[in-house]
N, C-alpha and C positions, 0 to 999 in steps of 0.2 A: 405524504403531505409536504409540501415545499416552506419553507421557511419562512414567509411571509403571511401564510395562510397559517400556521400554528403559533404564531405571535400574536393575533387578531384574535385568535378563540381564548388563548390565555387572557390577551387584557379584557374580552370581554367577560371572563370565568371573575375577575379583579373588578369587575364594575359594570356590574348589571346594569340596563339601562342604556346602555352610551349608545348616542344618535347617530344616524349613519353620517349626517354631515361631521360630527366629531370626530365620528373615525376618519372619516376622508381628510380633515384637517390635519391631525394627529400625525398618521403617513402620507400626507404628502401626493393621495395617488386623485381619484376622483369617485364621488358617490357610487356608478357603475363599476368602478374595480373592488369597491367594499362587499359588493351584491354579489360579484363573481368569486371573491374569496369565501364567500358566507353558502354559496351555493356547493363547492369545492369544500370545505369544512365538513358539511352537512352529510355529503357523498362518502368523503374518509373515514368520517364519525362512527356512521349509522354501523351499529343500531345501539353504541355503545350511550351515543350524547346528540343534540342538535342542538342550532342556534335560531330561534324564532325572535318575528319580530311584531311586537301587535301592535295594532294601529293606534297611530297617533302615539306612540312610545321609543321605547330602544329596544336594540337587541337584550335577548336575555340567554343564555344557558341554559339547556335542561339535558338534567345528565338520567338515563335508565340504567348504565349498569355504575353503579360506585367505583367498586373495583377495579372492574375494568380502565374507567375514563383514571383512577389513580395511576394505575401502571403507562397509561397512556402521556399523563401531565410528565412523571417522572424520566419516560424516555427522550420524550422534546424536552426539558430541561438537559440533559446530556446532553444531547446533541445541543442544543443552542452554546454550551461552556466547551466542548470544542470545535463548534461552527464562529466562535467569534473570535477575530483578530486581536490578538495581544501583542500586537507592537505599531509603532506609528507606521511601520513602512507596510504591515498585513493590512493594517489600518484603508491604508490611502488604497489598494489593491481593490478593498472592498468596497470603497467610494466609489473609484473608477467602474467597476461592475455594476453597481446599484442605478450609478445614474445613467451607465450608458445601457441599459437597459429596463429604464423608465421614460417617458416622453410628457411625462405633466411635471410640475413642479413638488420639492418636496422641501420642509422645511429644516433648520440647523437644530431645531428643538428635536422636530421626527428622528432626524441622523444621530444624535447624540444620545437618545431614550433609545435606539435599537441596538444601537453599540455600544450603553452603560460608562457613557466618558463624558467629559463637561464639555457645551457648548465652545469655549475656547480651547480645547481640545480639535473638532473638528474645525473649527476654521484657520488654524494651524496647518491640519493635514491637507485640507485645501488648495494651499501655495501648491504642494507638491502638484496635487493631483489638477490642476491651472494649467500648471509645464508639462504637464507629461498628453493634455488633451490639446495642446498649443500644435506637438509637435506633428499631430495628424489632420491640424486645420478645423480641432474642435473648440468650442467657448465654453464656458460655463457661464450662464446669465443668471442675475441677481434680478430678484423684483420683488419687493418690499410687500410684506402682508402674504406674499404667495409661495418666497421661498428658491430655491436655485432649479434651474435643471441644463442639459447639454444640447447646445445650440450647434448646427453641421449635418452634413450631408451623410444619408444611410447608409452608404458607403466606408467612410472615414469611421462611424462607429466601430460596421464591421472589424476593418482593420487595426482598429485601438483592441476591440473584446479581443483580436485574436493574437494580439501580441500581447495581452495580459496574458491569455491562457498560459501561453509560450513561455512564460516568463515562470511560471507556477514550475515549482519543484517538482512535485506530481504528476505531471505529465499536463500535457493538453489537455485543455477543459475542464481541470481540476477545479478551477475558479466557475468557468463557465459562465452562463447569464442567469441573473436572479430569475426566482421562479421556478427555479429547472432541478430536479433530484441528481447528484453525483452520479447513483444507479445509472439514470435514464440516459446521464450526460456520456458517460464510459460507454452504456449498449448501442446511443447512436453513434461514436467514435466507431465500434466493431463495424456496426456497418457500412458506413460509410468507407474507411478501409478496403472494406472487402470488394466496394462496385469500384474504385478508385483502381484497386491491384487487378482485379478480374480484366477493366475495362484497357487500362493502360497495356498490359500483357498482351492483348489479345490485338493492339494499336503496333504493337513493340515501341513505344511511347517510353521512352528511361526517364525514371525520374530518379534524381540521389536519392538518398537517405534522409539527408538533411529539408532536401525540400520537400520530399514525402510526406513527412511528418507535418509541415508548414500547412502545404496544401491540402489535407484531410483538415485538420482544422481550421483554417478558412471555410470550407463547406460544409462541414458539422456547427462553425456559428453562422451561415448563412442560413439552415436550416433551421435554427431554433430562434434567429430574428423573422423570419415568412411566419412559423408557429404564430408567433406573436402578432403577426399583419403587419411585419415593418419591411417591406420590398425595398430592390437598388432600382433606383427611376432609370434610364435611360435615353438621352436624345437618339432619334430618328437614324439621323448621322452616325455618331456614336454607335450604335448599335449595326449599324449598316457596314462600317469597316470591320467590327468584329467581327461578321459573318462572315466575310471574304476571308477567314485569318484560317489556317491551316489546325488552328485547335477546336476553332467552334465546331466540328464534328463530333469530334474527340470527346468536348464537353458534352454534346448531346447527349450520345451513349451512355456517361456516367450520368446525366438527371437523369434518364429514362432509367438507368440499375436504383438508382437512388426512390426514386416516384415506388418504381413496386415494390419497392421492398419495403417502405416507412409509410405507401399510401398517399403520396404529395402528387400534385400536379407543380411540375416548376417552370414556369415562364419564360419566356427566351429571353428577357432580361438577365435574367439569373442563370439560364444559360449563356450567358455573354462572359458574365461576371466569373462563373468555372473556367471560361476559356482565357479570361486575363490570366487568373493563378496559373494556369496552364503555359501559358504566352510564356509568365516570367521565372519559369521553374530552374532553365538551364543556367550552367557555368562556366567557365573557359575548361574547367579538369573534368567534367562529366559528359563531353556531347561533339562532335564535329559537323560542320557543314554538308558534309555526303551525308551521316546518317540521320540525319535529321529534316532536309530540306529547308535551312534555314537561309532566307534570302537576306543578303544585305543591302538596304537600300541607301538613297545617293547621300537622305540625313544621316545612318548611321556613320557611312564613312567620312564627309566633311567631319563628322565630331572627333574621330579617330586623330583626323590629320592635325588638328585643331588639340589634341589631347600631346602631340609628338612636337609641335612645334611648341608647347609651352615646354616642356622639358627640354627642347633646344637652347630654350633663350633661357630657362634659371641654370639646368645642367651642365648646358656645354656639350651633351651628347647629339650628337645626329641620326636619329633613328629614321628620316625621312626615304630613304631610300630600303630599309628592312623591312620589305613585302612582305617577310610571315607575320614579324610584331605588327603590320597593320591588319594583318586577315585576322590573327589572333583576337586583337583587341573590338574588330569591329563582329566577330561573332558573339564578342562577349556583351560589347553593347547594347544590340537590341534586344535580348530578354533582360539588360538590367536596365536599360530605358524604360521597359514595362513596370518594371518591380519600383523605381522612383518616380512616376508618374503617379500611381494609385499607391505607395508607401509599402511596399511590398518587404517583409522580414525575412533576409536566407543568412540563416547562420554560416560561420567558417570555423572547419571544427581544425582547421591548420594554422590559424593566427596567428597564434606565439609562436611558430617554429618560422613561417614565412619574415615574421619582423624582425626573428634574431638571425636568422642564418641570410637573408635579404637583404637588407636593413636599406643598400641605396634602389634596387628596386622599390622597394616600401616607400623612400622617400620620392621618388620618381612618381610611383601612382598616384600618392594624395597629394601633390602639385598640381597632376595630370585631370585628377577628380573635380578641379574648382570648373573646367571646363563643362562636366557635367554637370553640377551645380547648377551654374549659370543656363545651362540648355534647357533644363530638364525642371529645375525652382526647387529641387531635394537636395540638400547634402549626402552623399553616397555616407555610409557608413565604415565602421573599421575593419567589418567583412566581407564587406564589399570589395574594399580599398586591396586589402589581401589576395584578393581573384586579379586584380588589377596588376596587382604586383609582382606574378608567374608570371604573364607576359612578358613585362619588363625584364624579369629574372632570365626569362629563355633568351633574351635577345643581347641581354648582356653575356651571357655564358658563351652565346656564339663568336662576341667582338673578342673575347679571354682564347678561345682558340684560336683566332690569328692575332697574335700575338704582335707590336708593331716592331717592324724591322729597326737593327740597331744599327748607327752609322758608327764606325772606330778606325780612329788611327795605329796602324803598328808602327813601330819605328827597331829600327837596327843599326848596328853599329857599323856596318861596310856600306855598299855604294848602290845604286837604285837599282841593280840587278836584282841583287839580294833582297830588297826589300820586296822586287815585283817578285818577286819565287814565295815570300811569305806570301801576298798578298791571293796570290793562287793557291796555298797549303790554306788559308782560312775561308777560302769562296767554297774550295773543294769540301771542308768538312762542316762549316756553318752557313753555306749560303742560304739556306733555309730560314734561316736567324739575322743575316745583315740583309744592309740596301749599301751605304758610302764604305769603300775602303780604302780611308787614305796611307797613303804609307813616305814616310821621310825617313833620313836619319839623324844620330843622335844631334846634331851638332844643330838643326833645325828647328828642333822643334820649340823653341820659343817663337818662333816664325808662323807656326800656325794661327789660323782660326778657329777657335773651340766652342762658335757658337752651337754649330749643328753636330759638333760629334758627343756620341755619348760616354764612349770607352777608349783607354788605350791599354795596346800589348806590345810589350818592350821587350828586347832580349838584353838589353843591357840596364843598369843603375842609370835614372837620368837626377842630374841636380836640382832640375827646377820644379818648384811645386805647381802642378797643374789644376785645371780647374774642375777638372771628372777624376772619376778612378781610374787607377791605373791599376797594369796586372803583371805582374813580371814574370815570362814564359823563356820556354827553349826554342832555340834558333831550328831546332826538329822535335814537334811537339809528339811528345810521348803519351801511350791510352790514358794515363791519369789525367795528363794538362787538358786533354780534349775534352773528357769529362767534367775537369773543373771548366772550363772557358765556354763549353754548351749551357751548366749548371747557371754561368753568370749570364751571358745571355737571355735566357729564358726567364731571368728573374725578376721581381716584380721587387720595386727600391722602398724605402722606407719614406713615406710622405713627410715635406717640408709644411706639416701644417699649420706650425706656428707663424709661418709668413703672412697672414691676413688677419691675424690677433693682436690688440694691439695695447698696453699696460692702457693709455690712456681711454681707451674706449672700455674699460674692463671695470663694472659695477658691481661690488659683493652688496651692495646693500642696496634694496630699490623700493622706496615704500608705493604701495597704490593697493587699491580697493578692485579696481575692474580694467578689463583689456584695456580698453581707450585709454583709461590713465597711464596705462603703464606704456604703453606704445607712444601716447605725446612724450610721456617725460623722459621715454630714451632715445625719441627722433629729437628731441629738444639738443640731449645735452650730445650727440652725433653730427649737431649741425654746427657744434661752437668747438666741433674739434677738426669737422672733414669737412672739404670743398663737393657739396653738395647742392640740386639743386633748391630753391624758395619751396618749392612743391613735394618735398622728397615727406615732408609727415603725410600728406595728403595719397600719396602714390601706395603707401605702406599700408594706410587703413585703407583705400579701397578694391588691394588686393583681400585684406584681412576680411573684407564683408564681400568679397565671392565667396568664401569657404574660409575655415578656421585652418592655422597652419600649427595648430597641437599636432605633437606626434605621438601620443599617449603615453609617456615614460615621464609625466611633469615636465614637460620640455617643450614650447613654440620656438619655431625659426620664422620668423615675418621677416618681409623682403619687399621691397617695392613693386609694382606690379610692371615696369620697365626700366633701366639702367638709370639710375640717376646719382650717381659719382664718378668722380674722376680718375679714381681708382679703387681695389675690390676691398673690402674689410669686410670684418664679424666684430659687431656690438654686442658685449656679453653682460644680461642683470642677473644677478640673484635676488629674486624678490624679499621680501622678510613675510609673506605669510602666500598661500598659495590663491590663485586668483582663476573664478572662475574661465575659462577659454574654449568658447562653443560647448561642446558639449564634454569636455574635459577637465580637472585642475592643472596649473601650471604653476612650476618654481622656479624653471629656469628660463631665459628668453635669451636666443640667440638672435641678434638682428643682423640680417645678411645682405649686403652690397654690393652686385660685381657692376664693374666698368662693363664700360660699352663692348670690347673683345676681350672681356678677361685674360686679356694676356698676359696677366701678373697673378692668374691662380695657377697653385700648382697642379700638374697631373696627378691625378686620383684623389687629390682634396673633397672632392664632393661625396665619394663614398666614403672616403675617414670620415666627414663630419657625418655621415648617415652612422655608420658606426658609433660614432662616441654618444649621437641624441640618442638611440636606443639602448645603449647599454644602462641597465639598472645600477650596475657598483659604480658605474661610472658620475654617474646622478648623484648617490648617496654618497659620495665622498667628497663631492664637488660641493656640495651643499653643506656639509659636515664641516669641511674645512674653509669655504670660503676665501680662497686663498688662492691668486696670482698664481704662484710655485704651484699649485697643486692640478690647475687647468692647464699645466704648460709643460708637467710630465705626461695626465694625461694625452696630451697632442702628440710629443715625443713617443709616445707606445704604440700609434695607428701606424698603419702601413698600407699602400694601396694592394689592393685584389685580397685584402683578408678574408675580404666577407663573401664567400660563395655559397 
């Protein structure tokens, strides 16, 4: 007997008499749902108890065996002390379920007498459960004398029930939908499983793991909202493109495993609705274009391009020409177009390792993500963002094996013979490592130009301090020197980060309540230090409301949404308490500025700063100390290409 229906026989075992309109008040549902738990009741009961109701009266109790209905009261007491939520957040869990699997109203009285807590108790847990139906485009409506219930498309509930389940330690459907036995909930999980595994296998259909799991419960609470008569409507249209879709077969197969085996007829609606899950199952790490058939069409890839060009203009990087990071990226977009479209949940069971060993990839995709955003009206999520961020990661890995050529002057102590014979002994054993090789001697080389060289190799002591390193070799370079001189070559220098940090731009203390405040009052006090344009707050918040620029470590980097200073800096606040940001807290706020050609940042500055936002100690000591000195060793510690 479900939990709703041995509640009702209790109160009425507590109060003989009570009207069916009483009870309908009481919970919330309506006089036919009291008839239906009474008829339910009577079925469980028999032949121990039943509940009659004579005319022109209330229900009443009639119990035949004592004993029996005792052992019966006492089991549903167990079970109701640990069926009910004992903390505000099991609480709001069980809100969420209740209402989105009711469609009449119910009242703050009803919800608070079932859950044994005071009425300001739930309207407390409310707020929560507000924002959590907000974010799948659900309401909850208030109507005075009648009570609340959840306002939004059958659809959006689905996907709310099934990312509560998801959420339940227990596994999927732990939570499940009111009305519904745990038993019953777990044996349709089996089967559903089973036509899902049978039918895919026999498709060669891969699905991960991760979204396995997703996708079976999606279609185990499809199945138990139809129970109920709650169907996904579908327009004409709508329905007509999904049929042309490479999954709606696929999906066929599993309603028809699913129909015989549980007895259901499912609708082509509802077979539409398996074929979205289906649509949005894949990943960039689980699937490739040959085995799948997956076409990319001309939206997916404008988004692509459109995703490369915004990390042109914040990163600096040029990925427009890296044909795999576009093929990569636009295969991955169209089954996650599907999955933000209908709010589609795939976990990423590699997050933490993608954002610490990643870290400027990481920052590159959720840049790259406000483009989706804006496309698509979802903010991708932070597992999302992580799929996003392989890409990036393979595409950077490839720029790391070509390495850029180093241009270096030698210089020696004899006559320009000599210097061209070096200048041949270093094409001959690193020309694979240079592009310029100037060579003078000693007596010149204040005469150079050292804008474009990186290195020099001297065989002699020169006096003058120069403006790169220098290296001091033998006039015939022996196996060590070659080793040493390939070793420096190939190396990757220690970033001048602190070059865009600036004491006066640098806030340990920043009071505000919420993003916007905190965003005006450090573009405020940004404008009364940097040559900036009138518009540069305005630029900042309306990148900030394409997507949140949290990177989940308490850390936003906000940035204008195009160049609006003269030259690049980072505005650094430490807030004094941590402020909501999207869907994250925040305590540190990096605000970030480059000129028009950033040609005053340094090479690899973008991945150190990816590095130091992700690092936790990095965080916790910066905050601890609050301290100038203390963000300015941190910067001194990054080095470009650390982070692979």
């Amino acid at each position: 007997m479900d939990v709703e229906t041995a509640r009702l026989v209790m109160y009425i075992a507590d109060h003989s008499g009570a009207r069916p309109d009483e009870l309908a008040e009481r919970y919330g549902v309506s006089s036919r749902t009291v008839r239906n738990h009474v008829h339910a009741a009577n079925r469980e009961l028999a032949p121990i108890a039943r509940l009659e109701l004579p005319r022109g009266g209330g229900y009443q109790l009639v119990v035949d065996d004592e004993a029996a209905f005792g052992r019966w009261v006492e089991r549903q007491r167990g079970r109701d002390r640990q069926a009910l939520p004992q903390t505000p957040e099991a609480r709001v869990s069980y809100l969420l379920n209740d209402l989105l699997s009711r469609n009449d109203y119910i009242t703050l009285d009803a919800l608070a007498g079932i859950l044994f807590v005071s009425r300001a108790s739930i309207s407390n847990d409310l707020k929560q459960v507000e924002a959590r139906l907000l974010h799948f485009g659900l309401t909850l409506e208030k109507r005075p004398h009648h009570g609340i219930r959840v306002i939004g498309s059958e659809m959006a509930r689905r996907l709310c029930l099934a990312s509560l389940a998801m959420d339940v330690a227990d596994g999927p459907l732990a939570a499940g939908t009111s009305g519904v036995d745990v038993d019953e909930r777990r044996e349709l999980l089996d089967v559903v499983s089973s036509c899902v595994e049978r039918v895919t296998a026999e498709e060669r259909f891969s699905v991960n793991s991760m979204a396995y799991r997703n996708l079976v419960t999606h279609i185990a609470i499809a199945i138990l909202r139809m129970r109920a008569g709650c169907y996904v409507p579908m327009e004409t249209e709508q329905l007509a493109t999904i049929k042309r879709s490479a999954a709606f077969p696929i999906a066929g197969r599993i309603a028809h495993a699913i129909g015989a085996a549980t007895g259901m007829s499912l609708p082509e609606e509802e077979v539409a609705y398996i074929a979205i899950h289906l649509s949005g199952r894949q990943t960039l790490v689980d699937t490739s274009a040959e085995e799948s058939g997956l076409v990319i069409s001309d939206e997916a890839w404008e988004v692509v391009q459109e995703m490369v060009e915004v990390v042109r203009r914040v990163f600096r990087f040029d990925f427009r020409g890296d044909l795999e990071l576009l093929m990569n990226l636009a295969r991955h977009v169209v089954p996650l177009a599907v999955r933000l479209r209908y709010h589609l949940k795939l976990e990423n069971p590699i997050l933490a390792e993608v954002k610490s060993r990643f870290s400027l990839a990481f920052s590159m995709a959720l840049e790259a993500s406000s483009v989706l955003a804006e496309k698509y009206g979802a903010v991708p999520s932070e597992d999302e963002v992580g799929y996003l961020a392989l890409a990036f990661a393979l595409a950077l890995e490839r720029q790391k094996t070509e390495l850029p050529k180093k241009n270096i002057l030698v210089v020696c102590a004899t006559g320009a013979g000599s210097a061209r014979l070096l200048e041949y002994r270093y094409r001959q054993e690193f020309g694979a490592y240079v592009d310029k090789i100037v060579t003078c001697d000693a007596a010149h080389v204040r005469h150079v130009d050292f804008t474009n060289i990186d290195y020099v190799f001297t065989t002699v002591p020169l006096a003058e301090k120069l403006p790169v390193p220098v290296r001091e070799v033998g006039y015939f370079l022996e196996p060590d020197e070659v080793e040493s001189v390939r070793a420096l070559l190939t190396s990757r220098s220690r970033v001048n980060a602190r070059s865009l940090f600036r004491r006066e731009l640098y806030f340990d203390h920043l009071a505000c309540t919420t993003r916007e405040e905190a965003l005006e009052r450090l573009c405020a006090r940004v404008t009364s230090v940097e040559d900036v344009g009138p518009d540069f707050y305005e630029l900042v918040a309306r990148r900030e409301r394409v997507a949140s620029t949290a990177f989940g470590n308490r850390v936003a980097v906000p940035h204008p949404l195009e160049p609006a200073s003269q030259r690049s800096f980072v505005a650094v606040a430490l807030l004094d308490q941590p402020v909501r940001w999207g869907r994250q807290d925040v305590e540190v706020v990096l605000l970030l500025s480059l000129s028009e050609d950033a040609g005053d940042v340094p090479e690899g500055f973008q991945e150190a700063l990816a590095e130091l936002v992700l690092s936790a100690e990095a965080v916790d000591r910066l905050l601890a100390d609050r301290d100038w000195g203390t963000l300015m060793e941190l910067l001194d510690s990054l080095r470009a290409g650390t982070n692979r």
